[in-house]
PASEBA-1860 file (N, C-alpha, C; in nm, 3 decimals):
! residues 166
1> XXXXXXXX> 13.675/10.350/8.470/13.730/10.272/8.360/13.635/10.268/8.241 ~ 13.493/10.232/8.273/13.427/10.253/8.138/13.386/10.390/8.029 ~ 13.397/10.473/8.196/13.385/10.615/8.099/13.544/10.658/8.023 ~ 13.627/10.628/8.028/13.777/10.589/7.995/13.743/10.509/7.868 ~ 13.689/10.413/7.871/13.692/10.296/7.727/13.599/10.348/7.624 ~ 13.494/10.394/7.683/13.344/10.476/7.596/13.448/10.615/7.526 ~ 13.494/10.686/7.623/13.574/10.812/7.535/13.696/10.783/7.469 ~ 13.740/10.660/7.435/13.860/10.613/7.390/13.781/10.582/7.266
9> XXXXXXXX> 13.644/10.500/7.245/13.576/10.475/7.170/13.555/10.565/7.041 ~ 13.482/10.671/7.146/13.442/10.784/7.067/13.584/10.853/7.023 ~ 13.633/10.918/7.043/13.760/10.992/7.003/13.822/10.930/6.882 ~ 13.815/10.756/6.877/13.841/10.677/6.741/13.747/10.718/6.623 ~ 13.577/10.700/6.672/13.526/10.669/6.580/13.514/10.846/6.536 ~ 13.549/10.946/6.579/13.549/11.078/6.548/13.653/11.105/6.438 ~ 13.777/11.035/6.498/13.867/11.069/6.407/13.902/10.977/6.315 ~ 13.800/10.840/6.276/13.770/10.795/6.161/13.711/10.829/6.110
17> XXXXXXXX> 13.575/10.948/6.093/13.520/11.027/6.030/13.602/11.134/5.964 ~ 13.660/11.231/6.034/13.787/11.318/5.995/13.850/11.285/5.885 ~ 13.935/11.156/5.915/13.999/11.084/5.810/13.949/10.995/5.673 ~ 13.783/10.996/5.674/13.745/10.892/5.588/13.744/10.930/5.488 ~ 13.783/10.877/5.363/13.809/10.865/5.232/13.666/10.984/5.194 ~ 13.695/11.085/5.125/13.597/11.186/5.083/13.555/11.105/4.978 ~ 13.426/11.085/4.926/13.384/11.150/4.799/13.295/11.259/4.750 ~ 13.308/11.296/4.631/13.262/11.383/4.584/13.166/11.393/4.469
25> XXXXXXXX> 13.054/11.474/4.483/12.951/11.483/4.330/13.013/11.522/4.217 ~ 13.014/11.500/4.107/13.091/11.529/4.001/12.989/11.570/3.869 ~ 12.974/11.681/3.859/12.924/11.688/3.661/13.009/11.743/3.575 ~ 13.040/11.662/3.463/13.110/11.683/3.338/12.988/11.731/3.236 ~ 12.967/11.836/3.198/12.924/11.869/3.080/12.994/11.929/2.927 ~ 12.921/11.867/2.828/12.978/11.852/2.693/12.827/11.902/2.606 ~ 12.891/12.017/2.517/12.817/12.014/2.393/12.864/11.933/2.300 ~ 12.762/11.842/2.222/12.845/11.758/2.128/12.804/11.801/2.020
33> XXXXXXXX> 12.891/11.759/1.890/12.855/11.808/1.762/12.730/11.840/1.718 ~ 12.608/11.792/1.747/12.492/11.777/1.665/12.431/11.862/1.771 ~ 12.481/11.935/1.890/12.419/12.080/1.926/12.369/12.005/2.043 ~ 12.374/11.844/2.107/12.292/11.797/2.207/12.351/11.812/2.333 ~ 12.343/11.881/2.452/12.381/11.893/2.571/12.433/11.736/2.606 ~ 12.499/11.715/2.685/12.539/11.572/2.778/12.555/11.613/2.880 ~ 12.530/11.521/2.956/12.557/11.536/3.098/12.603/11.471/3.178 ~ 12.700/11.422/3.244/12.748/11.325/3.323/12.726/11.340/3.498
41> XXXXXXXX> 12.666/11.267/3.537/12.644/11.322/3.727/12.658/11.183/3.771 ~ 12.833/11.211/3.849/12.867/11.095/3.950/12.905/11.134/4.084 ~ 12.897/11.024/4.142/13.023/11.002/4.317/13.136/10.937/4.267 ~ 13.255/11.030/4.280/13.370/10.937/4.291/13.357/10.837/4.376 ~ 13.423/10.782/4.332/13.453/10.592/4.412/13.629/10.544/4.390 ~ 13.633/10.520/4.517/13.791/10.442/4.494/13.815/10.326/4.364 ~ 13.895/10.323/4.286/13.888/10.239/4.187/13.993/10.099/4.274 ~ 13.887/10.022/4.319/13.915/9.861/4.360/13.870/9.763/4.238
49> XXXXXXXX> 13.982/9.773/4.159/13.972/9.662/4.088/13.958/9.511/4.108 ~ 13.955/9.501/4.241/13.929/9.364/4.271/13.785/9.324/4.268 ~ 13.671/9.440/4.219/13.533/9.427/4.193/13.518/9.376/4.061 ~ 13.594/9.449/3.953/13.610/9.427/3.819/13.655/9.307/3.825 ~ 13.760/9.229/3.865/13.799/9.088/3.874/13.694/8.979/3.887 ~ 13.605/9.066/4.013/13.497/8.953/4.045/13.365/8.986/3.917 ~ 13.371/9.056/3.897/13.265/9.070/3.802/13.237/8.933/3.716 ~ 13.077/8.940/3.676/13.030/8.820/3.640/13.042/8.832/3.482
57> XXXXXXXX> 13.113/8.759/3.381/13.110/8.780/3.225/12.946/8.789/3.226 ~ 12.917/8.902/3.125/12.774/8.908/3.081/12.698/9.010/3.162 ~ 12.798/9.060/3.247/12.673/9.131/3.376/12.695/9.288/3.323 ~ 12.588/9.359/3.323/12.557/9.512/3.327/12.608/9.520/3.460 ~ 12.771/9.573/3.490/12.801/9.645/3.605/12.810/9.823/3.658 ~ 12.751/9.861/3.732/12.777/10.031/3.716/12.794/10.085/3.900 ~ 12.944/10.103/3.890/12.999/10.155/3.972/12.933/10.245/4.009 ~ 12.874/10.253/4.159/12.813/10.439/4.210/12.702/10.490/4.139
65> XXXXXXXX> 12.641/10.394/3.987/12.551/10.493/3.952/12.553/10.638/3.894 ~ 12.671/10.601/3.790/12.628/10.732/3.708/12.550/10.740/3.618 ~ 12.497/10.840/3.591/12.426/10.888/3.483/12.468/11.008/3.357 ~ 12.415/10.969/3.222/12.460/11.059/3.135/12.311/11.107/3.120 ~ 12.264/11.226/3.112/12.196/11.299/3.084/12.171/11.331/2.931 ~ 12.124/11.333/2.851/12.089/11.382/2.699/12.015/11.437/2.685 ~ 12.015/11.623/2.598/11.902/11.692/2.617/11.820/11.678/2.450 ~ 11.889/11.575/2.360/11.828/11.521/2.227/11.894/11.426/2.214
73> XXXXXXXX> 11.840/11.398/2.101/11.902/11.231/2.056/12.024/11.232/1.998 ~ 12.082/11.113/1.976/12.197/11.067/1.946/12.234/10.975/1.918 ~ 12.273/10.934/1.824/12.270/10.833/1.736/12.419/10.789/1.789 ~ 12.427/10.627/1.841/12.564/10.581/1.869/12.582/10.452/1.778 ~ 12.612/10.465/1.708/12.653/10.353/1.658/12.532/10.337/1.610 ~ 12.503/10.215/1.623/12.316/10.124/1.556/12.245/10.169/1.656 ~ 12.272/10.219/1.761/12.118/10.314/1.863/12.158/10.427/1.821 ~ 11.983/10.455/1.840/11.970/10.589/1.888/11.894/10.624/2.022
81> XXXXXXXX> 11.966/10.701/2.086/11.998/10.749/2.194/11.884/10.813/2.223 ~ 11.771/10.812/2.267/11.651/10.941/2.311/11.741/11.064/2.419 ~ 11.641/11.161/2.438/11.654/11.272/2.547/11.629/11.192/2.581 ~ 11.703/11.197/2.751/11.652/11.115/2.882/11.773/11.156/2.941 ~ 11.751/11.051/3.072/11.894/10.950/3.150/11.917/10.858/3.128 ~ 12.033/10.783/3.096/12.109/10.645/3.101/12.191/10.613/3.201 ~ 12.195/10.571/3.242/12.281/10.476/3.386/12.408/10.419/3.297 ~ 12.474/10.487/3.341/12.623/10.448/3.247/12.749/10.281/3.367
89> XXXXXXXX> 12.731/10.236/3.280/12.782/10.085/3.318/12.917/10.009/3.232 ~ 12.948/9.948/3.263/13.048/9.830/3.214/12.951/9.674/3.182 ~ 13.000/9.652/3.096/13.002/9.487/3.016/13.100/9.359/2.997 ~ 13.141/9.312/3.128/13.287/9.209/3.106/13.268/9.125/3.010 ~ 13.326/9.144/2.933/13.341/9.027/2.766/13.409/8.910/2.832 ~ 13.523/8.924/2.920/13.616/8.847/2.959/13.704/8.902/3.024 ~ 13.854/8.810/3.046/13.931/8.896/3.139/13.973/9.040/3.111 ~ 14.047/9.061/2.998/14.048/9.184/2.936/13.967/9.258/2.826
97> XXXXXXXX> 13.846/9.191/2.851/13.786/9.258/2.697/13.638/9.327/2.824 ~ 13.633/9.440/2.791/13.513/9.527/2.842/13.428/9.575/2.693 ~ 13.308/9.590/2.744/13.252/9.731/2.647/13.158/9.820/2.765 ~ 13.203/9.936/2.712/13.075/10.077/2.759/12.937/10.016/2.766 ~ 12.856/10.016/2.812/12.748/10.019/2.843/12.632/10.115/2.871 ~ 12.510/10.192/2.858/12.443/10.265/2.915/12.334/10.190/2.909 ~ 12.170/10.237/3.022/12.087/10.170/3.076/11.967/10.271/3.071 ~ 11.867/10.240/2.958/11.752/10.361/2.982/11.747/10.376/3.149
105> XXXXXXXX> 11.708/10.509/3.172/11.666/10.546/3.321/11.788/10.538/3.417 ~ 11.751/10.539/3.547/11.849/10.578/3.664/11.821/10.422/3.741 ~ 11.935/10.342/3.779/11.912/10.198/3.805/11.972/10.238/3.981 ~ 11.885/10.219/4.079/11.906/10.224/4.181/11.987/10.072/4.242 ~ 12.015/10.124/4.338/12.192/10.074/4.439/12.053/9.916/4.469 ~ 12.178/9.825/4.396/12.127/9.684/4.394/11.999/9.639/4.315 ~ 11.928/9.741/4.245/11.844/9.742/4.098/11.932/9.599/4.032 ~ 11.828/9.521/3.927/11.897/9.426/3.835/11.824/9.462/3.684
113> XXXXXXXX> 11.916/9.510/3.605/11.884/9.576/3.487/11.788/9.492/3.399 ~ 11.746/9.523/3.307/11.686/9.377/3.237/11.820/9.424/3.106 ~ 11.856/9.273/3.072/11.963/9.241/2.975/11.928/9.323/2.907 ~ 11.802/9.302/2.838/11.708/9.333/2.694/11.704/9.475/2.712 ~ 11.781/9.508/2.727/11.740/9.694/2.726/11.912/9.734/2.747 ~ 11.969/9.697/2.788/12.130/9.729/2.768/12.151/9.788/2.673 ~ 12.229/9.923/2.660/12.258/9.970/2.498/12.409/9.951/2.489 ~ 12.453/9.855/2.429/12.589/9.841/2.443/12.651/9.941/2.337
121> XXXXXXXX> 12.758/10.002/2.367/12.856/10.120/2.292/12.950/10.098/2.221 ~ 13.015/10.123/2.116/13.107/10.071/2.047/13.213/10.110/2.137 ~ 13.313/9.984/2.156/13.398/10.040/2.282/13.530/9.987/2.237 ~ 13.618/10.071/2.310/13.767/10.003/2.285/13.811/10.014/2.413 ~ 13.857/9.890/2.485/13.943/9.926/2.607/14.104/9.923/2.603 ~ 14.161/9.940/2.706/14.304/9.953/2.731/14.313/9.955/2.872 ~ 14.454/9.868/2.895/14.523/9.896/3.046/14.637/9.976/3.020 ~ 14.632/10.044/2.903/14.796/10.140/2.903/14.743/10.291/2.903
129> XXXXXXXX> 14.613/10.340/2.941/14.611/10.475/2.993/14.663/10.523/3.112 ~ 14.719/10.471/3.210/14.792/10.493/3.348/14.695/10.435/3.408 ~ 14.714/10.439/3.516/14.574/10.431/3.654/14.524/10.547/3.724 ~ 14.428/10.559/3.743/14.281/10.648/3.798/14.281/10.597/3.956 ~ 14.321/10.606/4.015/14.277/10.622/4.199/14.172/10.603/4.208 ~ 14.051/10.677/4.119/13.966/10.696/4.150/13.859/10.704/4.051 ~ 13.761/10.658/4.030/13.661/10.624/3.920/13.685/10.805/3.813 ~ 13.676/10.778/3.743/13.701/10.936/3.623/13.615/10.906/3.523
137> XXXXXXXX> 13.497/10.988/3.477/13.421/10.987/3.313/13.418/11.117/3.276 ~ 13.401/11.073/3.170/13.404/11.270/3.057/13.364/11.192/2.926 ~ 13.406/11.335/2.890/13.281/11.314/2.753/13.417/11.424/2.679 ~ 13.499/11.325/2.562/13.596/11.372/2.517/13.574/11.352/2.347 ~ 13.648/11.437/2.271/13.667/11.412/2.108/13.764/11.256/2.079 ~ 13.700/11.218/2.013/13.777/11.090/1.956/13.872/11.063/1.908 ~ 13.933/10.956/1.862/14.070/10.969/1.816/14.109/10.827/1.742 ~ 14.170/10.795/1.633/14.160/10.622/1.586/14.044/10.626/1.545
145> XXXXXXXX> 13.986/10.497/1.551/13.822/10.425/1.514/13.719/10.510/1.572 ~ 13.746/10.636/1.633/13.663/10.748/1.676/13.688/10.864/1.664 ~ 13.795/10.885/1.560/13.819/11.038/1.535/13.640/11.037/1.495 ~ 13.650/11.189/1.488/13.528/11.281/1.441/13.371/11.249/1.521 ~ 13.408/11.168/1.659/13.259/11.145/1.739/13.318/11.182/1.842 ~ 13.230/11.190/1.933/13.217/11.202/2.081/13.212/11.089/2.129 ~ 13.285/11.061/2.261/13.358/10.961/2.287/13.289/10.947/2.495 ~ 13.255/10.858/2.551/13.232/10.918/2.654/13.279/10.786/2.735
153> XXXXXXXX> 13.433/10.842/2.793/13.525/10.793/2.914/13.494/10.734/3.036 ~ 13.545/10.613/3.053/13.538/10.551/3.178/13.679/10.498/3.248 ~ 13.733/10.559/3.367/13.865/10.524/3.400/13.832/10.501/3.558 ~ 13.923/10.347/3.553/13.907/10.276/3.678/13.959/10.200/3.662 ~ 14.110/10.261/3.803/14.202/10.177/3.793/14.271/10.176/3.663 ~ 14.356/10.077/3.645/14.401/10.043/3.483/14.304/10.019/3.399 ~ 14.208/9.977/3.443/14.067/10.018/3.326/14.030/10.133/3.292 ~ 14.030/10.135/3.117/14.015/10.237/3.068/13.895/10.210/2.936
161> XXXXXX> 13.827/10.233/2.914/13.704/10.202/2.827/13.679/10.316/2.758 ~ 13.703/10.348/2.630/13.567/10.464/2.544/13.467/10.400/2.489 ~ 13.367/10.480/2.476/13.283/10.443/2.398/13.196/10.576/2.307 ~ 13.183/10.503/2.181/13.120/10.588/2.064/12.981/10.681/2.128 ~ 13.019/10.790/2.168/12.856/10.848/2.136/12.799/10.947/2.008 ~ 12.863/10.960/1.896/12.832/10.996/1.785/12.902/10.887/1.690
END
């Protein structure tokens, strides 16, 4: 009977591996106008908006830890952007109001950012881009209050965020 319950065990937890939700490494690369490489390097993540709900107003949040890569500077708005990495994040204004966010350097899993260094992005959100399954960023041409910049995408869930990177 126990070698019966032990291989009933195993055979589950095998074929909950089989079945477990994949994710995947992801890089989006973009030349942007002013000739500067970008780079985007994520893990998809299921988009559970019930994280975004709980989110704290005021908090630097960043799903999985992506990073945008910059191989020169870039002027976004009132920053400028060095070569580096930024840890690309969310900013809850409130229930529906977000802004883009990025974070000098690479902010490791449960890291607490310092406020004072947040580069907040000129951002516009929306819940009328469809829904994303699954966390989505890119680095797209602008359009509205961002024609003629580079624009770099965050989709999760019915959250949808751009933000100015030229």
């Amino acid at each position: 009977m126990t070698r019966t319950a032990a291989l009933t065990v195993a055979a589950g937890l095998v074929a909950s591996i089989a079945l477990a939700h994949p994710h995947f490494k992801k890089t989006v690369t973009a030349t942007l106008p002013e000739g500067v490489e970008a780079k985007i390097v994520y893990g998809t993540t299921p988009a559970n908006e019930a994280r975004a709900v709980d989110a704290a107003v005021g908090e630097f949040v960043t799903p999985r830890g992506p990073v945008l890569e910059l191989s020169g500077e870039v002027k976004a708005g009132d920053a400028t952007l060095a070569a580096g990495e930024y840890t690309i994040g969310v900013i809850k204004n409130g229930e529906d109001d977000w802004t883009l966010a990025l974070y000098p350097g690479r902010l490791g899993r449960g890291d607490t950012p310092d406020a004072a260094k947040v580069i907040r992005l000129d951002s516009m959100f929306s819940k009328e881009e469809g829904t994303a399954p699954h966390m989505l960023l890119d680095i797209t041409p602008g359009s509205g209050k961002f024609e003629g910049k580079a624009v770099l995408t965050l989709h999760f869930g019915s959250l949808f965020l751009a933000g100015a990177l030229g």
